[in-house]
C-alpha positions as CSV (number, residue, x, y, z in Angstrom):
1,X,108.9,121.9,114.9
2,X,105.0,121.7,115.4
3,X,103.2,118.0,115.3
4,X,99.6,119.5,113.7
5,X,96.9,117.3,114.0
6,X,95.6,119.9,112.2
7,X,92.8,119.2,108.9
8,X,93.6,115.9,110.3
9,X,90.1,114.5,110.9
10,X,88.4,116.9,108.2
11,X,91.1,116.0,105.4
12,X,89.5,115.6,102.3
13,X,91.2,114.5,99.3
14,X,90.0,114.4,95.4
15,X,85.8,115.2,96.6
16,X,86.1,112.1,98.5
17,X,83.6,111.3,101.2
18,X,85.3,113.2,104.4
19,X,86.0,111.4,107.6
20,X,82.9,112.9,109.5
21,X,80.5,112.2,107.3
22,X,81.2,108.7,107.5
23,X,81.9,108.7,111.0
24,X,79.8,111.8,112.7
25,X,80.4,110.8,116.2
26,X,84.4,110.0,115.8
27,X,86.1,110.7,118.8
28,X,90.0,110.1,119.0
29,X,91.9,111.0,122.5
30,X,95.3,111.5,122.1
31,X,98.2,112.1,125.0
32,X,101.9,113.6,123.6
33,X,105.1,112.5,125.2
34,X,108.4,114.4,125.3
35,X,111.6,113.3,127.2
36,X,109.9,109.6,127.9
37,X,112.6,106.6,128.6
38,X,110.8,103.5,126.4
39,X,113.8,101.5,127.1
40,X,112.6,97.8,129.2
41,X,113.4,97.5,132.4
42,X,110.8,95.7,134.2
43,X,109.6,92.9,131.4
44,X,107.6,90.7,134.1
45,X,105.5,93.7,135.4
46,X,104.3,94.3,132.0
47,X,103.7,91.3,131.4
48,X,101.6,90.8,134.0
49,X,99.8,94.3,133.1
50,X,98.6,92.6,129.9
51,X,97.7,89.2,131.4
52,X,94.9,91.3,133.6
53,X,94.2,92.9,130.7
54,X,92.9,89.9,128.7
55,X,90.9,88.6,131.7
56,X,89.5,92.0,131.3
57,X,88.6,91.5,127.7
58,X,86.5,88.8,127.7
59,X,83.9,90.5,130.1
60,X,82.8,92.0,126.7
61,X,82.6,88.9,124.6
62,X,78.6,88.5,125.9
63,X,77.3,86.6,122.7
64,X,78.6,83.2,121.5
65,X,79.8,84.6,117.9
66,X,82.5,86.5,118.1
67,X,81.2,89.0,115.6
68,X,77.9,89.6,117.2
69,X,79.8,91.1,120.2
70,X,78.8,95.0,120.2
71,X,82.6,96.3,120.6
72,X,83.4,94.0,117.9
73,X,80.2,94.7,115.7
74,X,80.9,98.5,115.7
75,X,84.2,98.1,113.9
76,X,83.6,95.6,111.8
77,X,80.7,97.7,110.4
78,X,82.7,101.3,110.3
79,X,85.3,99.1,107.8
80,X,82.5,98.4,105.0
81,X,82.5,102.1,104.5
82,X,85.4,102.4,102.6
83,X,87.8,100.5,100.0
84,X,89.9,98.6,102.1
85,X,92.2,95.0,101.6
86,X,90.0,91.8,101.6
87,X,90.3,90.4,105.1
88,X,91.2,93.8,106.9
89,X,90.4,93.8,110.7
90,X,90.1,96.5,113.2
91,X,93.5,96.2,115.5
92,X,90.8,95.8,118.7
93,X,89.0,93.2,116.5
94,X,92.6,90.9,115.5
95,X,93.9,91.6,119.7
96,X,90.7,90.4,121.5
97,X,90.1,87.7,118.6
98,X,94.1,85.9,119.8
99,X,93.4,86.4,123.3
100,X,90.2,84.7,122.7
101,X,91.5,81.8,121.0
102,X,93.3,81.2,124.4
103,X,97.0,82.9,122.8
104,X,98.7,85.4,125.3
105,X,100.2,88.8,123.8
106,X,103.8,89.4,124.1
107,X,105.7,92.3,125.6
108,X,107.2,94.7,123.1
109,X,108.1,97.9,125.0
110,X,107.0,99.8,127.4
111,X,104.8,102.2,125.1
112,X,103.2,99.3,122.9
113,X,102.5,96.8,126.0
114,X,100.6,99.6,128.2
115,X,98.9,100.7,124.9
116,X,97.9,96.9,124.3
117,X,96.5,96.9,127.9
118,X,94.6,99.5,128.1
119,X,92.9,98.9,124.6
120,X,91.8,94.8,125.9
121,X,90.7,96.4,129.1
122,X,88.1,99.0,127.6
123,X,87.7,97.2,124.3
124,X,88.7,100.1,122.1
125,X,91.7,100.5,119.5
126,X,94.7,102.1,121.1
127,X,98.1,102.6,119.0
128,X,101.3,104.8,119.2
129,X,103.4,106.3,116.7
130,X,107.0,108.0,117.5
131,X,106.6,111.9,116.5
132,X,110.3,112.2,115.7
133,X,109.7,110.3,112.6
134,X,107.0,112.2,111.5
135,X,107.0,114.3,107.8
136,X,104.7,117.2,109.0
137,X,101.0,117.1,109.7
138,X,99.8,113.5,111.0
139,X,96.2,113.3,109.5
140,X,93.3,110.7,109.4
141,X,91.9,110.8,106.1
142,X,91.4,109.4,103.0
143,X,93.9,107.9,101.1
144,X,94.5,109.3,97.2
145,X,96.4,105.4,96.6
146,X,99.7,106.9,96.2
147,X,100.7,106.7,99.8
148,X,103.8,104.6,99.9
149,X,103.5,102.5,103.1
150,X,106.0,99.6,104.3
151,X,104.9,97.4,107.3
152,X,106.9,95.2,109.9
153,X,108.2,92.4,108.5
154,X,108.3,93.5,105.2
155,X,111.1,95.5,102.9
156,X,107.7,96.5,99.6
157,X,105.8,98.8,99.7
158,X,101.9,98.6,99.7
159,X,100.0,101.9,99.3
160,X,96.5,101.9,99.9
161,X,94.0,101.8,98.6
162,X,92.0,105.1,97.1
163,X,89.5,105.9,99.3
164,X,90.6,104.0,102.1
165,X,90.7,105.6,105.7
166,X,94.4,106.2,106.6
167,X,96.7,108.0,108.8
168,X,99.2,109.9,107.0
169,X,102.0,112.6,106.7
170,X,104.1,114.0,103.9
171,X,106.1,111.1,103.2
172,X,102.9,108.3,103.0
173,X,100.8,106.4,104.9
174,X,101.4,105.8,108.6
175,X,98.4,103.4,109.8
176,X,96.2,101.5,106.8
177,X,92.7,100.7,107.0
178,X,92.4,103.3,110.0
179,X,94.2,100.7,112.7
180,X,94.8,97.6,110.7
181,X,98.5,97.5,110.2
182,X,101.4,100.7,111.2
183,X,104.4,102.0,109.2
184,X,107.3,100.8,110.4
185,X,108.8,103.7,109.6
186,X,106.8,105.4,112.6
187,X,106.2,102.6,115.1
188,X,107.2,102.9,118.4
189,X,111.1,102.2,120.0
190,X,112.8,101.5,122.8
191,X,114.6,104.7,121.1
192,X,111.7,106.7,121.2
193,X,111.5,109.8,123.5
194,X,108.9,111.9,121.5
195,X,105.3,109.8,121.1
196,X,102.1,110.4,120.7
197,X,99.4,107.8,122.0
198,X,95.6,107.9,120.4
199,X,92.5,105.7,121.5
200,X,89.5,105.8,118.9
201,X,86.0,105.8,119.4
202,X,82.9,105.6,116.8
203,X,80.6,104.7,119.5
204,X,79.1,107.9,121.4
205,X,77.8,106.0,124.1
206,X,81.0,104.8,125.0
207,X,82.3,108.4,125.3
208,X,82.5,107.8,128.7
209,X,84.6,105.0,128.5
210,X,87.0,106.3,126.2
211,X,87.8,109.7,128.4
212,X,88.0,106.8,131.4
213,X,90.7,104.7,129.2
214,X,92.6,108.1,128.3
215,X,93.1,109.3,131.7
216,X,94.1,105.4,132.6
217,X,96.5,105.3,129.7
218,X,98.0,108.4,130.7
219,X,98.4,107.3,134.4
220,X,100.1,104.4,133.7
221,X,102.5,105.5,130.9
222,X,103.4,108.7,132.5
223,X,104.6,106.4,135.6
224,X,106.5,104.2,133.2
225,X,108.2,106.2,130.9
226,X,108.1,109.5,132.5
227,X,109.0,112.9,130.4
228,X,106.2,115.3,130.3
229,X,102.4,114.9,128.8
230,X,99.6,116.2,127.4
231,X,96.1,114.9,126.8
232,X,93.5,116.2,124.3
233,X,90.3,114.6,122.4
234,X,90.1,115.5,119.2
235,X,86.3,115.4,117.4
236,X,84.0,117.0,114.7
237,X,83.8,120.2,117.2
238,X,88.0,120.4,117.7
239,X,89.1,118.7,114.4
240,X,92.5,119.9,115.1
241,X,95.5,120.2,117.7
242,X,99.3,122.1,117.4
243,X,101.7,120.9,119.7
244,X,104.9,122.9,119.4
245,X,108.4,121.5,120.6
C-alpha cells in the first residue's frame, strides 16, 4: 500500500480557496517511519528532553504580550483565513502558552514527547499520525463539512467546519483547524511501528529553521525508536510525495 501525500497541499474542494493561495510560502517537512519500537522504556530521559525544551521556548517569547510574539503572531494570523471553531489555537500557540504559564508537559510516548520537544525548541508546530490507520491519501486541504472527526477524550463526532483547513483521508478528518486538535483514530501508539512525523512552516524566513528542526527531529527519533526513515519537504514546487511499503 502507498501513503500519497499526493494533491495533498493543492486539494481543492467545491472552488474553495486552495491551500497555496492562502498560504504561498507553506512549507511542511515530513520524515516516514517503518519498523519503529514506540513502546517506553526510558520515561525520565524524555522527560528531561522536554524540560530543556521549554527553557528553550521562552528564548522566543521577546515582547510582554504573549500574542505580539512573532512565532506566535504568524499563526494566530494564518487561522483568520478560514472558518474555523471560536477559540481555535495553533498546537505551537496552546504548547508554548502552558509552558509559559509555568505548567510542565507530560510524557506520552516516545513519538509524541520528541515531537513536543522539538516543536518548543524551534517554536514551530510539530505532530505525528500512525500511517497504519490511514484510509488512502493523507491531504491538507479544505474541509467540505462532512468530515466525520472524533477527538481524545471524546466518543461524538465533530466535523468541521466547510472551508476550514484540515488534514484528511477517505474515512474524515485527521487534524482540525490545520494542528488544533488530532483524530484519535490516527494518533500515535505505543503500538505504532508505521508513522509519519510533519513540522509546518508559513514563515519563509524561518526556512532555515524548519530544515534545522527536521534533520534534529529525525536524529533524535531515529535513535529512539529505530526502524528505517525518510525525510522530505513538501511545498508549492513538490506539492506531493508516494511512499510505497
Amino acid at each position: 500500500r502507498d501513503l500519497r501525500m499526493s494533491r495533498g497541499l493543492g486539494d481543492v474542494y467545491k472552488r474553495q480557496e486552495p491551500i497555496f493561495r492562502l498560504f504561498p510560502d507553506v512549507h511542511i517537512g515530513i520524515i516516514v517511519f517503518k519498523g519503529a519500537d514506540n513502546r517506553i522504556k526510558a520515561p525520565n530521559k524524555y522527560l528531561s528532553l522536554l524540560q530543556e525544551a521549554e527553557i528553550k521556548s521562552q528564548t522566543f517569547l521577546t515582547e510582554e504580550e504573549f500574542g505580539d510574539n512573532p512565532v506566535i503572531a504568524i499563526w494566530r494570523d494564518a487561522l483568520t483565513r478560514f472558518k474555523k471553531k471560536k477559540g481555535v489555537r495553533a498546537s505551537i500557540d496552546a504548547l508554548m502558552k502552558r509552558v509559559a504559564n509555568g505548567n510542565h508537559i507530560g510524557t506520552i510516548n516516545p513519538f509524541v514527547d520528541i515531537y513536543n520537544a522539538i516543536s518548543l525548541s524551534y517554536a514551530l508546530p510539530v505532530g505525528g499520525e500512525d500511517i497504519d490507520t490511514f484510509d488512502g491519501d493523507i491531504r491538507l486541504t479544505i474541509a467540505d463539512g462532512t468530515e466525520p472527526f472524533i477527538t481524545l477524550g471524546s466518543n461524538k463526532s465533530e466535523p468541521p467546519k466547510q472551508g476550514e483547513v484540515i488534514y484528511k483521508d477517505n474515512s474524515g478528518a485527521i487534524c482540525r483547524c490545520w494542528n488544533w486538535r488530532e483524530s484519535v483514530r490516527t494518533m500515535l501508539t505505543e503500538n505504532t511501528t508505521h508513522a509519519v512525523l510533519c513540522i509546518e512552516c508559513i514563515d519563509k524566513a524561518r526556512i532555515p529553521v524548519l530544515e534545522e528542526a527536521l534533520e534534529k527531529l529525525e536524529t533524535i527519533a531515529a535513535q529512539e525508536v529505530g526502524g528505517t526513515h525518510q525525510r522530505f519537504i513538501l511545498n508549492k514546487e513538490r506539492p506531493e510525495v508516494i511512499i510505497s511499503d
